[in-house]
C-alpha positions in Angstrom: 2.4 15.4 -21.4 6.2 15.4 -22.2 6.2 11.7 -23.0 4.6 8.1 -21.7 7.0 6.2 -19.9 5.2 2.6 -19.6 3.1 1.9 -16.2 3.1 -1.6 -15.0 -0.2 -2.7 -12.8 0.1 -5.1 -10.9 -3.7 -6.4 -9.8 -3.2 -9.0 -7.1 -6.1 -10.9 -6.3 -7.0 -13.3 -3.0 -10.8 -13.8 -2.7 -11.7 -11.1 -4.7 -14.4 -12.8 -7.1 -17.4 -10.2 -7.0 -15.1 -7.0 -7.9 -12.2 -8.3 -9.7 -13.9 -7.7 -13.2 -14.9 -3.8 -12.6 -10.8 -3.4 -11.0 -9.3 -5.1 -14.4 -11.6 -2.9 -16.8 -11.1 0.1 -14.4 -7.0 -0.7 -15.6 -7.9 -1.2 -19.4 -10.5 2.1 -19.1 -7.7 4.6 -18.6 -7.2 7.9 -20.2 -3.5 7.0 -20.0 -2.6 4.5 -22.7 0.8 2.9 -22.3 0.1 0.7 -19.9 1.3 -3.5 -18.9 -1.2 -5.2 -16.9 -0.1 -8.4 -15.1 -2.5 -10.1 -12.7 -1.5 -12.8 -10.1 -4.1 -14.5 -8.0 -2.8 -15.7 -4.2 -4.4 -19.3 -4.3 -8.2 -18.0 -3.6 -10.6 -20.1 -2.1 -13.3 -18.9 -4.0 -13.5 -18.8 -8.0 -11.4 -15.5 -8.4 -9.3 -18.0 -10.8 -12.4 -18.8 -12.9 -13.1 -15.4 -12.9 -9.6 -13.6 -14.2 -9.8 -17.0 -16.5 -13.0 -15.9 -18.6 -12.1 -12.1 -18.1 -8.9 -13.0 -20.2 -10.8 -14.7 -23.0 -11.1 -11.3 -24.4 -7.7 -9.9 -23.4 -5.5 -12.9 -23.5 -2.2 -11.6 -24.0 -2.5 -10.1 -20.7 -0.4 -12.1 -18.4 -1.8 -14.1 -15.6 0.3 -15.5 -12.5 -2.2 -18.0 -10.2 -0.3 -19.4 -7.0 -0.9 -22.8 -6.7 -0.5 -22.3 -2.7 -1.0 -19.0 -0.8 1.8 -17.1 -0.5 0.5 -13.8 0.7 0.6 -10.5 -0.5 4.4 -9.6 -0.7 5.6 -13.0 -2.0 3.2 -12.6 -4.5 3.8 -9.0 -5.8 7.7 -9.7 -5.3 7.8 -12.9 -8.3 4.7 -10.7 -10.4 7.2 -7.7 -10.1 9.8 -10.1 -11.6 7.5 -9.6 -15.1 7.7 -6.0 -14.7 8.9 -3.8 -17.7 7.6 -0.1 -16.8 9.4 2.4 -15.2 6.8 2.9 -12.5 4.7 0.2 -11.1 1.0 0.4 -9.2 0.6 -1.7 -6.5 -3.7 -2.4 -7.2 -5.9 -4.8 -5.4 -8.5 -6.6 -6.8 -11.6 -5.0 -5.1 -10.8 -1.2 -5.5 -11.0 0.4 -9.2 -8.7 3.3 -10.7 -10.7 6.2 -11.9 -10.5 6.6 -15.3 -7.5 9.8 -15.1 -5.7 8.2 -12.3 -2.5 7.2 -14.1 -2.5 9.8 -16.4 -2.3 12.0 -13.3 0.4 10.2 -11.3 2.8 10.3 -14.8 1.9 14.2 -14.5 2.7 14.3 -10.8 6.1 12.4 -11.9 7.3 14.9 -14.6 6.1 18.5 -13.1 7.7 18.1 -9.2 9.5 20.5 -8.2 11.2 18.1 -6.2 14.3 16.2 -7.0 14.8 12.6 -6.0 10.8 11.5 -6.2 10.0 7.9 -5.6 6.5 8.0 -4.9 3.5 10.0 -6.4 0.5 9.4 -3.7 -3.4 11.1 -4.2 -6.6 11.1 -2.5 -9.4 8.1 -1.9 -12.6 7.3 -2.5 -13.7 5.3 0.4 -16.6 2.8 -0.9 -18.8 -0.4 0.5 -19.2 -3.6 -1.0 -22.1 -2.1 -3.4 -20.1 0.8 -4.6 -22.0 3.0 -1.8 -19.5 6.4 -0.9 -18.5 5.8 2.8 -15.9 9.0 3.0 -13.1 10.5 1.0 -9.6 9.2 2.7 -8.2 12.3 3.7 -10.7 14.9 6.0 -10.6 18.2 5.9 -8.4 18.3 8.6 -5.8 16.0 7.4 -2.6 17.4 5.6 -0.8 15.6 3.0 2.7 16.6 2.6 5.3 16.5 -0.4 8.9 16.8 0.2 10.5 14.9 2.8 7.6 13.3 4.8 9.6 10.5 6.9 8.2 12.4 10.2 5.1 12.1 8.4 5.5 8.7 7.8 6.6 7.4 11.1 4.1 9.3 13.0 1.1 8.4 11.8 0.1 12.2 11.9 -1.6 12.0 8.1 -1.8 8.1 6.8 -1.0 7.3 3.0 -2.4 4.4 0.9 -0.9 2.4 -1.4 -3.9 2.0 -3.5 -3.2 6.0 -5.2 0.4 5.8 -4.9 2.5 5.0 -8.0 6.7 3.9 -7.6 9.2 4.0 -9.4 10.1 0.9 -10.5 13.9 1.5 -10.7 13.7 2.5 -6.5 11.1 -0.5 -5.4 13.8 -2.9 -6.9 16.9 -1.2 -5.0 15.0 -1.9 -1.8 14.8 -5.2 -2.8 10.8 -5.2 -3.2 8.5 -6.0 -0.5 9.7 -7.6 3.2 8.3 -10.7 2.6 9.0 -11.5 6.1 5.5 -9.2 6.9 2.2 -9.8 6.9 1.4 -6.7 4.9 3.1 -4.2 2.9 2.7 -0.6 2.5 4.1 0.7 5.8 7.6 -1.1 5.9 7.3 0.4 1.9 6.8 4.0 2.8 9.0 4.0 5.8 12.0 2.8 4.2 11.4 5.0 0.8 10.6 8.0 3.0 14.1 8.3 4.8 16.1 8.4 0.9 13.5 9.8 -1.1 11.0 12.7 -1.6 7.6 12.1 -1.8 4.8 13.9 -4.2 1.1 14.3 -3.0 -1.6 15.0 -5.8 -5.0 16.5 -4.1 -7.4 14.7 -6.3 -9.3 11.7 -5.9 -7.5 9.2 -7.7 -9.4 5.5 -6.6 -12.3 3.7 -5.0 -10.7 2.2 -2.5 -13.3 -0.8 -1.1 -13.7 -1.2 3.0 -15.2 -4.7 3.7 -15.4 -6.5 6.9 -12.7 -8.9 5.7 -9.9 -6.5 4.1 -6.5 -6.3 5.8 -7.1 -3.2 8.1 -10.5 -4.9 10.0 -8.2 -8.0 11.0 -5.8 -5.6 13.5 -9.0 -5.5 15.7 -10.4 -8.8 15.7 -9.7 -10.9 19.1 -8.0 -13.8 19.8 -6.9 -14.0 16.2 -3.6 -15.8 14.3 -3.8 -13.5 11.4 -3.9 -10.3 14.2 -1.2 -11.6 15.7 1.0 -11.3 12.6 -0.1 -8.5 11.6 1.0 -6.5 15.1 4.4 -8.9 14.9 4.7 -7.0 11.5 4.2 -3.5 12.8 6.6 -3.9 15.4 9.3 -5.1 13.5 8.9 -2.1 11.2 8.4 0.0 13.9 11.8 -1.3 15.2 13.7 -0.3 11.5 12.2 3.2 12.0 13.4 3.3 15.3 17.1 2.4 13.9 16.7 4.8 10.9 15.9 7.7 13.3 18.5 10.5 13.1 17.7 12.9 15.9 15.6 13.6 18.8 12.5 15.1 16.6 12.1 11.5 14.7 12.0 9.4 17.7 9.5 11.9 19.2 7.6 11.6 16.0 8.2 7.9 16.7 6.4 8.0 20.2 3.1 8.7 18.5 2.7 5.6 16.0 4.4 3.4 19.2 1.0 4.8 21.2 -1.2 4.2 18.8 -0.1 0.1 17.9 -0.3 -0.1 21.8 -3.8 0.8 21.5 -4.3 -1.8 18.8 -2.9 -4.3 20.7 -4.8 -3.8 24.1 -8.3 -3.5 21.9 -7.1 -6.6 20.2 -5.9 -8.6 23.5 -3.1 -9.3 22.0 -1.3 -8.9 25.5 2.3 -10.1 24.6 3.0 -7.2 22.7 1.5 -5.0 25.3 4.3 -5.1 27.4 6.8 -5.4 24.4 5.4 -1.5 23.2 5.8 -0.7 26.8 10.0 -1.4 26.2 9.9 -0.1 23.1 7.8 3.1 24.5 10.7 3.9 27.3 13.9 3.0 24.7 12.5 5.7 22.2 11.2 8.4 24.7 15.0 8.1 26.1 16.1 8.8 22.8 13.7 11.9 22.4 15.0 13.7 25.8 
């Protein structure tokens, strides 16, 4: 490796009190050495606190950020970024664990592109359950990854990416001015934003286990008669609204149509029928544009 720039993780933990032990060593296990942890806890209802607390008898001049009201995820990564002194950052949740060669990796992806103007380095998931059980990798055989410019990519949902394997440069996260912390969640608003001005590197190796439970994020877009659901859609369709203004030509907003189908869909399963006939608009405004 041509040299080791410093990686900030930042674990961000919200009810997390079963796995947040095996995610912090997965961190302090890697084959990649220069490395600041900083972990920030989102006011957890169960004893995730108690937990990173007696983890950090034996690391202590790790830094540690507990809310002392919940904040949610981007408020809370936005002030532990504030603490950040690596030039790229990992966004890492409490319940999924890096594989031992996963940072080393992303730094390689970083220095060997071929591609000028990189701001993300993205691999491949290990899907897992609640007992470390292999549910599926992330990306099927019939899925294609791209590098390069991947903003049609992005805004069609035509191959998904995960934030979990993804490493950022810290320099570009900041001149986007971090997270919207007017969303309910994240990554999306992240990559579509990045993915306009910047090229994009996949790695096709399995880089995390990534844990699916019945109360992470992605369940809660499906659950009925919901508050959280509901802010979760009102997020998607505001971002869905910037990629519609960041468009540039007839093949985007076509690319467009296909994620605008596909949050309809989650909406009707969902009930959430408000937004029903809001996609509808938003449907006929960018199809106009595609003609």
């Amino acid at each position: 490796m041509q040299n080791l720039p410093l990686v900030s993780v930042i674990c961000l933990s919200y009810n997390h009190a079963p796995y947040i032990e095996e995610t912090l060593n997965s961190v302090l296990q890697q084959s990649y050495s220069n490395i600041q942890l900083i972990i920030a806890d989102d006011f957890s209802t169960d004893n995730s606190k108690a937990v990173i607390e007696n983890w950090l008898k034996s690391n202590p001049n790790i830094p540690f950020f507990p809310n002392t009201t919940n904040l949610g995820n981007t408020k809370t990564f936005n002030n532990a970024f504030k603490h950040v002194k690596g030039e790229y950052i990992i966004d890492l949740a409490a319940d999924d664990v890096l594989l031992p060669n996963c940072i080393e990796e992303q730094v390689k992806a970083f220095q060997n592109t071929s591609f000028s103007n990189v701001a993300i380095v993205y691999g491949n998931i290990e899907l897992i359950d609640k007992h470390n059980n292999f549910i599926s990798n992330y990306y099927s055989k019939n899925e294609n990854p791209q590098s390069g410019d991947i903003y049609k990519m992005v805004i069609s949902l035509s191959t998904k990416i995960c934030s979990v394997a993804s490493m950022i440069r810290k320099d570009i996260f900041e001149s986007l001015g971090g997270y919207d912390e007017s969303l309910s969640y994240e990554d999306l608003d992240l990559w579509v934003r990045l993915s306009r001005s910047y090229n994009f590197q996949y790695i096709p190796k399995i880089l995390v286990k990534k844990r699916e439970l019945k109360n992470s994020l992605g369940a809660h877009f499906y659950k009925r008669n919901n508050p959280k659901t509901k802010k979760l859609h009102q997020s998607s369709y505001t971002i869905l609204q910037k990629a519609y203004r960041l468009n540039k030509d007839k093949s985007e907003h076509k690319a467009l149509l296909q994620r605008i189908k596909y949050e309809f869909l989650r909406n009707v399963y969902s009930r959430n029928y408000s937004y029903i006939f809001i996609y509808i608009y938003l449907y006929t405004k960018v199809s106009l544009k595609s003609i």
